[in-house]
C-alpha positions as CSV (number, residue, x, y, z in Angstrom):
1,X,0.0,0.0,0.0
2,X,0.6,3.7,-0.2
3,X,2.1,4.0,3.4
4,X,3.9,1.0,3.9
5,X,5.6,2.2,0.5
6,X,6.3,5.2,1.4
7,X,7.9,3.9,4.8
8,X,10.1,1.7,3.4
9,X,11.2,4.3,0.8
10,X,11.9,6.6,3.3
11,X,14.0,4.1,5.6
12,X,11.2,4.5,8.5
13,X,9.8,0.8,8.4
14,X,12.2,-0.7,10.3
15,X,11.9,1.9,13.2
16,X,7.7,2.4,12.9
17,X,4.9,0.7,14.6
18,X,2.6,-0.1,12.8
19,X,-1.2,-1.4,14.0
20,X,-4.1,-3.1,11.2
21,X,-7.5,-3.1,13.0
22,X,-11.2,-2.6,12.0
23,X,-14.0,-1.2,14.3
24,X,-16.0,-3.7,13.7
25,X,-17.5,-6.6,11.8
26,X,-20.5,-7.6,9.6
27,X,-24.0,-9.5,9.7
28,X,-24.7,-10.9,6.1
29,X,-27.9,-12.6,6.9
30,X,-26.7,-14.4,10.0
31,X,-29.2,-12.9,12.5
32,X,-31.9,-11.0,12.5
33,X,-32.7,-9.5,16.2
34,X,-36.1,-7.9,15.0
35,X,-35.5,-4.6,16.5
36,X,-35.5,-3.1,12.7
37,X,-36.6,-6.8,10.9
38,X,-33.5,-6.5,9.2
39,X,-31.1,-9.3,9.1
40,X,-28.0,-7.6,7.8
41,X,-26.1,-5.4,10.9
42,X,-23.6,-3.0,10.2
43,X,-21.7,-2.4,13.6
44,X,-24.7,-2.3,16.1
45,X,-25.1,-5.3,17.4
46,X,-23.0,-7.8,19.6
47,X,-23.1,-10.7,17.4
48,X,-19.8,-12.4,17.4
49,X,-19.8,-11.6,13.4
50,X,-19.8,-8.1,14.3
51,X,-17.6,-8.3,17.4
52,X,-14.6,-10.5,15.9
53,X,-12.3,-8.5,14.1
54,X,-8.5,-8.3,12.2
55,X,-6.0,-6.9,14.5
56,X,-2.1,-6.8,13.3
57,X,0.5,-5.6,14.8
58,X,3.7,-5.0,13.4
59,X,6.3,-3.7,15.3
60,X,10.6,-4.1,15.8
61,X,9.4,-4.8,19.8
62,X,7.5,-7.6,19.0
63,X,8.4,-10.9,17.8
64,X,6.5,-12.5,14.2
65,X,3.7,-14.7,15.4
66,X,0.3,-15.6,15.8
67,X,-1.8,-15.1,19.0
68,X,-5.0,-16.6,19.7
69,X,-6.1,-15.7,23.2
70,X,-8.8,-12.9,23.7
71,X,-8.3,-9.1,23.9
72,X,-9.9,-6.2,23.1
73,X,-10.0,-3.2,20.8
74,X,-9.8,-0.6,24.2
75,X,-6.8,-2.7,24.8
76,X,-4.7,-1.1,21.7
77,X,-4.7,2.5,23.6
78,X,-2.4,1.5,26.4
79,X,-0.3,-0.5,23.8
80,X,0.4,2.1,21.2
81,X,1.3,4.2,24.8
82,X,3.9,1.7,25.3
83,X,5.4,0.9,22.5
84,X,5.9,5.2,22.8
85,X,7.7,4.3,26.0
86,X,4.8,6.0,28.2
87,X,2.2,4.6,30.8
88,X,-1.8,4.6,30.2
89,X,-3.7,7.5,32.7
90,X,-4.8,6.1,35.6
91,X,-8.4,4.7,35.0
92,X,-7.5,3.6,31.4
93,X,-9.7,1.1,30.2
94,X,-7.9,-1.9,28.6
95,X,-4.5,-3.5,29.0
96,X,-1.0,-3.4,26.9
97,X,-1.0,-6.2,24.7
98,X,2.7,-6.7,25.3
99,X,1.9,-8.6,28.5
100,X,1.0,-11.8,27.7
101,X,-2.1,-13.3,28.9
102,X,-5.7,-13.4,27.3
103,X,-8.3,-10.9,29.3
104,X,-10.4,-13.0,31.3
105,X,-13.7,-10.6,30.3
106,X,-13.5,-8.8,27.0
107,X,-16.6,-6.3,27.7
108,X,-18.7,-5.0,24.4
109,X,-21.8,-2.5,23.8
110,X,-24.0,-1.5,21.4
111,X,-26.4,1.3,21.3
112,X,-29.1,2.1,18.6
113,X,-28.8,6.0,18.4
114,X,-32.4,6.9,18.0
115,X,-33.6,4.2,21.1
116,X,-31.7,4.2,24.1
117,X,-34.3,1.3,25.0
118,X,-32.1,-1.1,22.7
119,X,-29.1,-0.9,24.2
120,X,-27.1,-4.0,24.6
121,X,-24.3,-4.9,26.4
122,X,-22.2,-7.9,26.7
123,X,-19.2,-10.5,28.7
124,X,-17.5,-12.5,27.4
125,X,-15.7,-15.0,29.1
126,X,-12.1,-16.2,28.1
127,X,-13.8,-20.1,27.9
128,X,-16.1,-19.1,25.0
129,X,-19.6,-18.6,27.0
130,X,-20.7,-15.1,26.5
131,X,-23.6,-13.0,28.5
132,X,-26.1,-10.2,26.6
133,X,-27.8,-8.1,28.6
134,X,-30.3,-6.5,26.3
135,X,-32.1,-3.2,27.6
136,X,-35.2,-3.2,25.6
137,X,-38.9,-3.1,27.1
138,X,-38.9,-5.7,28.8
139,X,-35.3,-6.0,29.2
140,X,-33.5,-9.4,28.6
141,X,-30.8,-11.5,29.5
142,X,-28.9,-14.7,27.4
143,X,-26.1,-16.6,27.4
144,X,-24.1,-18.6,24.8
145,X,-21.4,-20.9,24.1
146,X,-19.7,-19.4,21.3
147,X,-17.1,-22.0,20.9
148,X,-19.8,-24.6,20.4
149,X,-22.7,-22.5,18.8
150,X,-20.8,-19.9,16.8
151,X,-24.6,-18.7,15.2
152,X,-25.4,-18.4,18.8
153,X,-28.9,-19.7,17.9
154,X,-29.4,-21.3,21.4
155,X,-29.9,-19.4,24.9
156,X,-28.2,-21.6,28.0
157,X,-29.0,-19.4,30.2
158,X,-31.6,-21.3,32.4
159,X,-28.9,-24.3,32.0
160,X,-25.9,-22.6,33.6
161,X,-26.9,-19.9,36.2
162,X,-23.5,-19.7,37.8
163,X,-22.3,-18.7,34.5
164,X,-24.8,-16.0,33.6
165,X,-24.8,-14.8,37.4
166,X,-20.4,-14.7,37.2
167,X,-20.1,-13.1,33.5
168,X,-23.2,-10.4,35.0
169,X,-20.8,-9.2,37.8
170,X,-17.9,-8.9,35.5
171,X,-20.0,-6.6,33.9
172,X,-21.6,-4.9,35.9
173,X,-17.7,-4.0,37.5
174,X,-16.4,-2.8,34.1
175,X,-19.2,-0.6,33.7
176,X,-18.7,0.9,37.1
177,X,-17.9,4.6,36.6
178,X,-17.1,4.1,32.8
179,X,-18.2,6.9,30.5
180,X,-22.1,6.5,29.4
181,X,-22.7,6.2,25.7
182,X,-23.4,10.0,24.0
183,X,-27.1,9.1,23.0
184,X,-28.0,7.4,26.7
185,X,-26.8,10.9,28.2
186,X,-29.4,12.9,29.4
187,X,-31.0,15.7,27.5
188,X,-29.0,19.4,28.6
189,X,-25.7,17.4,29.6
190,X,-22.8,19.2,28.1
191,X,-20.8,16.5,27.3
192,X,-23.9,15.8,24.6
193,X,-23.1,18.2,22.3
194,X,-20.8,17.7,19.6
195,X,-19.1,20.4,17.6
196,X,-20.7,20.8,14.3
197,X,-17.6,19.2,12.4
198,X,-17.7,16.2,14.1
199,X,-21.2,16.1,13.6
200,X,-20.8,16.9,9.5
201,X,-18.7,14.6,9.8
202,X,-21.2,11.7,11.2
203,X,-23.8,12.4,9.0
204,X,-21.2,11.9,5.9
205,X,-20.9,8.4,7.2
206,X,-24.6,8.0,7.8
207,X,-24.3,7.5,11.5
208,X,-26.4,10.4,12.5
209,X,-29.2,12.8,11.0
């Protein structure tokens, strides 16, 4: 590509870190939750089609390899930090993937903009069983095995309660004190509005009116 041409040109690649991720993935007719009766998704739902994603990392700190244990998205701001040589604020959300070690919870959320109702939010485990908290009317909870049902057509949630009751703490803790999502806010809160750019900018992309 482009960039990794021009680094190489310029004698950079060698010395440049260098990170290939995607915010998030795609239903193609997998599901359909019937909140719009639409069975393709495009980034707001916790699927794992939409939740599984490409992350590459390429750096001269890090050895050639493949890794397969479970992290996080919110985990690549304390890793670009240190591969920078500096340490995440305090209250950072996420972990430096240079420490080995799959997260035990990987948390996830989705938010409909136009009804706060449908937000969902979601834990999943490091074993494969993941728990959706759905805040619709009335609101909902489920739990899957997504190592065994990767459609996650089937709810075993009344078969495992420790599990659902476990994978609920563990999110309900790393919620605790974290920011709210910009549509849940309430009406008046400052932190709501947007500057006009950003919000140009949105509706370019379709994400807002």
């Amino acid at each position: 590509g482009v960039v990794l041409d021009a680094l190489e040109r310029t004698g950079l690649a060698a010395s440049t870190d260098i990170v290939v991720m995607s915010d998030h993935g795609e239903d193609f007719g997998e599901h359909s939750d019937g909140v719009r009766g639409d069975p393709t998704r495009h980034g707001n739902g916790l699927f794992e089609t939409q939740l599984r994603v490409p992350l590459v990392i390429v750096s001269p700190s890090v050895d050639p390899g493949v890794r397969d244990e479970q992290v996080s998205l919110v985990d690549l701001f304390p890793t670009v930090l240190a591969f920078a040589g500096l340490d995440a604020p305090a209250g950072t959300r996420g972990e430096a993937l240079q420490v080995p070690g799959a997260r035990a919870v990987a948390i996830s959320e989705a938010l409909y903009p136009r009804y706060v109702e449908h937000q969902a939010k979601s834990a999943r485990g490091s074993e494969g069983l993941k728990y959706v908290a759905t805040l619709a009317r009335p609101a909902r909870e489920s739990l899957h095995d997504v190592q065994r049902d990767p459609l996650e057509a089937a709810d075993i949630a009344s078969l495992r309660p420790q599990d659902v009751e476990r994978l609920r703490e563990a999110l309900l803790a790393a919620l605790e004190g974290a920011p709210k999502p910009l549509a849940a806010r309430a009406p008046g809160d400052p932190s709501q509005q947007l500057p006009e750019s950003v919000l140009e900018s949105l509706r370019s992309l379709g994400y807002v009116e």
